[in-house]
N, C-alpha and C positions, 0 to 999 in steps of 0.2 A: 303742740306748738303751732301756733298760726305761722302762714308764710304769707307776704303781706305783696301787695303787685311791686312795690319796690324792686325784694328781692326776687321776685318771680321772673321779671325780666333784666337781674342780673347774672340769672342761673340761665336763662335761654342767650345771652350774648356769653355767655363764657363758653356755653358749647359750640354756638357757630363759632367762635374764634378758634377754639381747639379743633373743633372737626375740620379746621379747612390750610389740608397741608401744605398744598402746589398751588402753581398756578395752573388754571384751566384754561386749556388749547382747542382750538376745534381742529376736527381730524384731516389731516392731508390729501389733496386731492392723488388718487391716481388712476390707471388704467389696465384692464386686464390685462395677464402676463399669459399671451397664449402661443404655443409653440406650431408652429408649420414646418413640414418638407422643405425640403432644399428645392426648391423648384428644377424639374430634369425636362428640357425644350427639346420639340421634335416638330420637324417642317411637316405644315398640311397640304396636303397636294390636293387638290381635288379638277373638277371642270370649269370649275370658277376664273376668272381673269387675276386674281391673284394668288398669292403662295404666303405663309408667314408660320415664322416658330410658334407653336403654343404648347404651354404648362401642361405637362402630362396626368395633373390633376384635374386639369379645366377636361369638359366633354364635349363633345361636337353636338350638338343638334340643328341639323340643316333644315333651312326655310326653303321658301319659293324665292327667286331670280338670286340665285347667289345670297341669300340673306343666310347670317350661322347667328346662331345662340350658343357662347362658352359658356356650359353649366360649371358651377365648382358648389356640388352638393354638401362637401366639408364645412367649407363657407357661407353657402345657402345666400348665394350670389349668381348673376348672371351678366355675361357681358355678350352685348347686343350689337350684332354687326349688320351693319346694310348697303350694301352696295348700290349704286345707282350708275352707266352709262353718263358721262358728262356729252350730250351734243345740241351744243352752243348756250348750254343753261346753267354755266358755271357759278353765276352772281346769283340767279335765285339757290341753288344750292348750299351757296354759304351761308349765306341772309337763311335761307332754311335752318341749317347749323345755329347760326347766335343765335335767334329766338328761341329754336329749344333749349341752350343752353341755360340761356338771362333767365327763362321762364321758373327755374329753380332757383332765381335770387330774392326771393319772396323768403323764404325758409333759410337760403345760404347766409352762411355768417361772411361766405367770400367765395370769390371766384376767381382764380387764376390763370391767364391764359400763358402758354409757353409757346411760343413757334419753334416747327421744327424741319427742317431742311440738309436734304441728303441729294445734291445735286447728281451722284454718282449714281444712284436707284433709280434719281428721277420722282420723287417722292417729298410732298411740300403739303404741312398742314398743320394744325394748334391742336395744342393738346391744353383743355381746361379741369381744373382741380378745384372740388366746392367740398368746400368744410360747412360744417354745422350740419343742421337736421333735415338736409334737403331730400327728397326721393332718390336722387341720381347724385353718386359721388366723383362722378368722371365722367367727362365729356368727350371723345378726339373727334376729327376729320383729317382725312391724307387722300392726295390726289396725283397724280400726276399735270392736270390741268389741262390736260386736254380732252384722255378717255376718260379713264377711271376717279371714282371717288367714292370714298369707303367710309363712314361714321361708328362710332363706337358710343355704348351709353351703358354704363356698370348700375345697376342695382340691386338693389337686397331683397328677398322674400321674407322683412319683419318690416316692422315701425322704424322710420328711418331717428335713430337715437346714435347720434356722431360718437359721442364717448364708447358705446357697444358695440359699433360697428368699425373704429379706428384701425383697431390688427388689421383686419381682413381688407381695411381698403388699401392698405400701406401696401399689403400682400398682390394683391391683384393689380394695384398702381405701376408693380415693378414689369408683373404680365405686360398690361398696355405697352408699357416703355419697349420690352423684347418684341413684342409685335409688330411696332411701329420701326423699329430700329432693323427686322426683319424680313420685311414688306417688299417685295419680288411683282411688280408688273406682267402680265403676263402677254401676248400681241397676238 
């Protein structure tokens, strides 16, 4: 029996039609489902001009002039603290602050700035949140405005990839917040 192209591509349309049962979806976006500690805060005293709660997972690693590095090796993250003496150089200080922050708006899908103000502490300063694939996923500064002033700048030890690193910043976001909410002047 000859099969003739006629039938040849009546036999190949009746299979795609039969082979094709559903409709086809493309797959749903999500995000790792990754688990952490209940965070357990404990005040750091040191000789420093200030005092503040930190994550008992995060590590100390002291700099020179009061500067700390929060390691959190779980995370394979680091939050970078610097202190600086404010006398009478307040404005380049902050203008110091927003430039390195914007300087991650090249990569940031966005930048959020939140002020934050605890007249009772004595303690005034923004705290910025950058989404997307920037190097730096957190920005603060807090000062009193006269002495002290202190910057904070979180990053990751991989390729900064937003979707990969989401958990761990949410995680360490809440850190900053306990820090900054427990920020002790010292005289």
């Amino acid at each position: 029996m000859k099969i003739t192209p006629y039938i040849s591509i009546f036999l190949l349309l009746s299979i795609l039609f039969v082979s094709c049962e559903g409709e086809v979806l493309p797959k749903p976006k999500g995000f790792l489902s990754l688990e952490y500690p209940a965070p357990k805060y404990g005040k750091v005293q040191s000789d420093c001009p200030y005092a503040f709660d930190k994550n008992e997972l995060a590590l100390i690693d002291p700099q020179n002039n009061c500067w700390i590095n929060l390691e959190y090796p779980a995370l394979n993250g680091t939050l970078h603290l610097s202190y600086v003496p404010v006398n009478g150089n307040l404005d380049q200080l902050l203008e110091d602050v927003q430039k390195l922050t914007y300087e991650h708006a090249v990569k940031a899908d966005a930048i959020d700035p939140t002020v934050y103000d605890n007249k009772e502490q004595n303690v005034y300063g923004m705290v910025y949140e950058v989404s997307g694939n920037a190097a730096s996923q957190a920005q603060f500064y807090v000062t009193d405005s006269t002495k002290h002033f202190l910057t904070g700048s979180l990053y990751f030890n991989a390729k900064p990839n937003y979707d990969s690193i989401f958990p761990a910043v949410n995680y360490i976001k809440k850190d900053i917040r306990k820090l900054i909410e427990s920020l002790e002047w010292k005289n």
